[in-house]
KOLMIMAR-562474 format. One record per residue (C-alpha): x, y, z; residue in three letters; residue number from 0. Coordinates in steps of 0.5 Angstrom, whole numbers, plus 500, padded with zeros to 3 digits. Layout:
<dobas>
+-----+-----+-----+-----+-----+
:  c1 :  c2 :  c3 :  aa :   i :
+-----+-----+-----+-----+-----+
:   X :   Y :   Z : ALA : NUM :
...
+-----+-----+-----+-----+-----+
</dobas>
This chain:
<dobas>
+-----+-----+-----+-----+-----+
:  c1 :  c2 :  c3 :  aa :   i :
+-----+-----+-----+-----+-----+
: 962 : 724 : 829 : UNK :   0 :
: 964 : 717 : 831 : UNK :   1 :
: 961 : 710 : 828 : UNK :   2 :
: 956 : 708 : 833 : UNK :   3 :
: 952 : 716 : 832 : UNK :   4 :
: 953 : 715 : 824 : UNK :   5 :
: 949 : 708 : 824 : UNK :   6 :
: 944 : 710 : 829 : UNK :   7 :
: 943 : 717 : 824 : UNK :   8 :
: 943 : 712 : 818 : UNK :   9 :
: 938 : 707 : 822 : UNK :  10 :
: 933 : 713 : 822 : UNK :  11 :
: 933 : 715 : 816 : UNK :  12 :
: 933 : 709 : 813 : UNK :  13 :
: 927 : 709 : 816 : UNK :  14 :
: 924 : 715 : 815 : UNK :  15 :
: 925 : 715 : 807 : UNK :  16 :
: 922 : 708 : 807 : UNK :  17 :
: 916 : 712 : 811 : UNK :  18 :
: 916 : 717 : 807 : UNK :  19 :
: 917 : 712 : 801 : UNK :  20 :
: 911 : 709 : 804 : UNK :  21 :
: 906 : 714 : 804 : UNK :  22 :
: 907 : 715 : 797 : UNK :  23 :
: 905 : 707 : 796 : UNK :  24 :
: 899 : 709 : 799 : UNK :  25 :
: 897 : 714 : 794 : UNK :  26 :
: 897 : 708 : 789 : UNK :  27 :
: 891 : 704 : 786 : UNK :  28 :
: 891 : 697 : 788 : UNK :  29 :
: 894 : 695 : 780 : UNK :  30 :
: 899 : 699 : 780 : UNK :  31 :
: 903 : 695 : 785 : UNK :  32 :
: 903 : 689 : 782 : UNK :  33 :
: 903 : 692 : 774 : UNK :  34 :
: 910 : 692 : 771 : UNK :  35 :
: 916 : 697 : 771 : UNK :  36 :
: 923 : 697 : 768 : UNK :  37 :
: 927 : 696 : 773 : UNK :  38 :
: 931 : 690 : 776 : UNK :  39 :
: 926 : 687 : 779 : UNK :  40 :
: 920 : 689 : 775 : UNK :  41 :
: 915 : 691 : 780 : UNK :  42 :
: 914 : 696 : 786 : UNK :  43 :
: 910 : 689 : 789 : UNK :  44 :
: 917 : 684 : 787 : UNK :  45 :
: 922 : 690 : 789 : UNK :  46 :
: 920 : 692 : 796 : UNK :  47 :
: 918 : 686 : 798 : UNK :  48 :
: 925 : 683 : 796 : UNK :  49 :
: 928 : 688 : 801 : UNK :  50 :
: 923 : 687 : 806 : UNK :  51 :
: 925 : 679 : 805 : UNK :  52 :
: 934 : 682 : 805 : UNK :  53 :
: 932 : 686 : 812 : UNK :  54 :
: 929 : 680 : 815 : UNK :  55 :
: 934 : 675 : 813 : UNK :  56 :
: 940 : 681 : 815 : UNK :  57 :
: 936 : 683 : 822 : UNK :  58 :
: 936 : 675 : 824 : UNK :  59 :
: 943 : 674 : 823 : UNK :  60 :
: 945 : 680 : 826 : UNK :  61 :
: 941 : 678 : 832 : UNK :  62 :
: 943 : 672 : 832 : UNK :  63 :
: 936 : 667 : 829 : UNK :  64 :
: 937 : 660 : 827 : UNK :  65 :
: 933 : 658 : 820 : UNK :  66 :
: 935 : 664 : 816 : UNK :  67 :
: 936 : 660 : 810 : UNK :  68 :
: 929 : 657 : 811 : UNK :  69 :
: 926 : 663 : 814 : UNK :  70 :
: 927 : 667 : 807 : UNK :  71 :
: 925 : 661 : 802 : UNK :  72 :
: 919 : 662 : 806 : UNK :  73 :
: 918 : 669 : 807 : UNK :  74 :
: 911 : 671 : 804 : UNK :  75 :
: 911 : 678 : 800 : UNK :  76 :
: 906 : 682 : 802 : UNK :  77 :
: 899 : 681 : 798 : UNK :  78 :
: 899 : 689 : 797 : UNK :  79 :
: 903 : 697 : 798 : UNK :  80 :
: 898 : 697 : 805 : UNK :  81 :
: 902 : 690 : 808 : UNK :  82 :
: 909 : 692 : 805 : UNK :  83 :
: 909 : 699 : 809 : UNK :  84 :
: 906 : 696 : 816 : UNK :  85 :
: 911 : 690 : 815 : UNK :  86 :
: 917 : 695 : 814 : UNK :  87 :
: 916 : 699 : 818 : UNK :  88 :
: 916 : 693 : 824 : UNK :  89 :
: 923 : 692 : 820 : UNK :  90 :
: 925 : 699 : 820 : UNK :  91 :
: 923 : 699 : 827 : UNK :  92 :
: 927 : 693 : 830 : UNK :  93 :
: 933 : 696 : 826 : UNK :  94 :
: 933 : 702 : 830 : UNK :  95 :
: 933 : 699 : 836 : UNK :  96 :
: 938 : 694 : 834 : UNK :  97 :
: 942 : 700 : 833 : UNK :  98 :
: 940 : 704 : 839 : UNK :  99 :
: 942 : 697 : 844 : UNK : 100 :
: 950 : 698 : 840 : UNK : 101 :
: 955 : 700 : 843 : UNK : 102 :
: 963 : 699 : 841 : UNK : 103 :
: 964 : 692 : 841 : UNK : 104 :
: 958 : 691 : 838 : UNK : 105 :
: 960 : 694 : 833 : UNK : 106 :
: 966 : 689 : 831 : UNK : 107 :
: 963 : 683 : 833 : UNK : 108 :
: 962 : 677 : 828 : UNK : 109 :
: 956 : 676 : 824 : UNK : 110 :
: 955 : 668 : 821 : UNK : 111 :
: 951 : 669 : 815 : UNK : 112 :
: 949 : 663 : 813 : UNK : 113 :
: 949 : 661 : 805 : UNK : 114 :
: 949 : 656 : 801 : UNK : 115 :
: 954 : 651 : 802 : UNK : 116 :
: 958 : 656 : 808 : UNK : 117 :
: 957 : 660 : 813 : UNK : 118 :
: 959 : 668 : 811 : UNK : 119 :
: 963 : 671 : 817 : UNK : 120 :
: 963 : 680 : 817 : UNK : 121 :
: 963 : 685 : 822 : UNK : 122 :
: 956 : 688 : 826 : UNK : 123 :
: 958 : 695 : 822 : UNK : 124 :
: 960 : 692 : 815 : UNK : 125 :
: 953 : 688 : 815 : UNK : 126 :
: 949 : 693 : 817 : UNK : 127 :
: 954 : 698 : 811 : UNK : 128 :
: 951 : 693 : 807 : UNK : 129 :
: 944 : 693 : 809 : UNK : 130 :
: 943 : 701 : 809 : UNK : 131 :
: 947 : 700 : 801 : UNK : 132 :
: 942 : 695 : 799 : UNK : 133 :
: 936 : 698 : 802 : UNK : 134 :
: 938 : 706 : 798 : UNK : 135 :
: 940 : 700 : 792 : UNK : 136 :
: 933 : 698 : 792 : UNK : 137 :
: 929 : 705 : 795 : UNK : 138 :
: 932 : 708 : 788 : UNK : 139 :
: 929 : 703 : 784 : UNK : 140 :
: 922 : 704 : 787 : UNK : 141 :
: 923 : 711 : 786 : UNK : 142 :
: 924 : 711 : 779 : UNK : 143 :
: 919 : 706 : 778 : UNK : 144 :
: 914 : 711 : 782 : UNK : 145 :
: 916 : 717 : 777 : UNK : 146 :
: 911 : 713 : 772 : UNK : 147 :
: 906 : 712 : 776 : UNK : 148 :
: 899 : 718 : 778 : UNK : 149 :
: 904 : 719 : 783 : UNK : 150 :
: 909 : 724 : 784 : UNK : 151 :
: 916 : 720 : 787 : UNK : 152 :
: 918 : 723 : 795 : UNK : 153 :
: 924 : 726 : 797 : UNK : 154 :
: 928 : 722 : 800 : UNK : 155 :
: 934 : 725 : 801 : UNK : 156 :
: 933 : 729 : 808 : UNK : 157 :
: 934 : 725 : 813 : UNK : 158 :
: 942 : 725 : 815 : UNK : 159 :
: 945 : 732 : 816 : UNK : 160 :
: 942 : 736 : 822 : UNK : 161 :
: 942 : 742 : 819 : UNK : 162 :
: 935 : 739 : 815 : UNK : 163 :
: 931 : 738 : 821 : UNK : 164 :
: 927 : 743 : 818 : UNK : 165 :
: 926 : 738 : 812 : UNK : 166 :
: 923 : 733 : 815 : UNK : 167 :
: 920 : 735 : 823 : UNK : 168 :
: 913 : 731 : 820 : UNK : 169 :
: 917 : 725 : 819 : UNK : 170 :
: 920 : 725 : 826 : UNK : 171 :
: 913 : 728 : 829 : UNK : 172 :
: 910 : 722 : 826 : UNK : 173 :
: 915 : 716 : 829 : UNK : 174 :
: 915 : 721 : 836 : UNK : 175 :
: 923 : 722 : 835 : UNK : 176 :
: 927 : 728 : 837 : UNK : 177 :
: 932 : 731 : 833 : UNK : 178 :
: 937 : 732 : 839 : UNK : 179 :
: 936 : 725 : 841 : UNK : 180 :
: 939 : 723 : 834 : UNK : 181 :
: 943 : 728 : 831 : UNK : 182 :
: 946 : 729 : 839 : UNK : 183 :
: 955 : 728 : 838 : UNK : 184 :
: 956 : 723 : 843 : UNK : 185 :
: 949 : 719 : 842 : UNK : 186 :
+-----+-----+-----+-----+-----+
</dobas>
């Protein structure tokens, strides 16, 4: 497997578990977004929306956006488990096609990430690394976090490995993607 087969598989079950984390949220009342949990940040709603805020400043960078300090301290966290799924499944989907849009050099190219007082330089693929890392980081958390709620946590496991397409056809049914077209050697 190459590297830019292994991003766009990753890509998609970043996506898929997200989804499927999603669905769970929506099974939720409307107090258990907000309602206090034990975890790094102490809620589903302060969890999920600081990684849709990450995903945006990130996918800006990747993509080249100006204002990504300003764009963050202004991000608006979704009011509700309804708005965080439809806004990270747009996140989600313009990864995918961020990744889809790679090829090698891509890859390798440099990515300014600007900080406070400096500007952080890494590789397409070490940022994209992170981002699928801080997204399971998080994804794990709100897991947990649904394991005391009425709601049963999702699987959220099935998406890398091509022998568990049986695991997850709904989930790919659903977006309207293929296995062959995402698990295929030289994609």
């Amino acid at each position: 497997m190459d590297l830019l087969q292994y991003l766009r598989i990753q890509t998609h079950a970043n996506a898929l578990a997200n989804r499927r984390l999603g669905a769970a949220l929506l099974l939720l009342d409307s107090g258990e977004w907000p309602a206090p949990r034990t975890g790094f940040f102490p809620s589903l709603a302060q969890t999920l929306n600081h990684v849709l805020a990450v995903d945006g400043y990130y996918l800006g960078a990747l993509q080249g956006e100006q204002g990504l300090i300003q764009a963050y301290r202004d991000f608006r966290p979704s009011a509700n488990a309804a708005e965080w799924v439809r806004r990270q499944g747009d996140s989600d989907l313009r990864l995918v096609a961020f990744c889809a849009a790679l090829d090698a050099a891509g890859v390798d190219a440099m990515v300014s990430m600007p900080r406070a007082g400096h500007v952080q330089r890494d590789q397409v693929g070490h940022v994209l690394a992170h981002l699928f890392n801080h997204q399971t980081h998080h994804r794990g958390q709100a897991h947990a976090m649904l394991s005391g709620s009425p709601v049963k946590p999702p699987q959220l496991d099935e998406f890398m490995m091509p022998s568990e397409a049986h695991l997850r056809v709904e989930d790919m049914r659903a977006l309207g993607w293929h296995e062959q077209l995402i698990y295929a050697r030289g994609n």
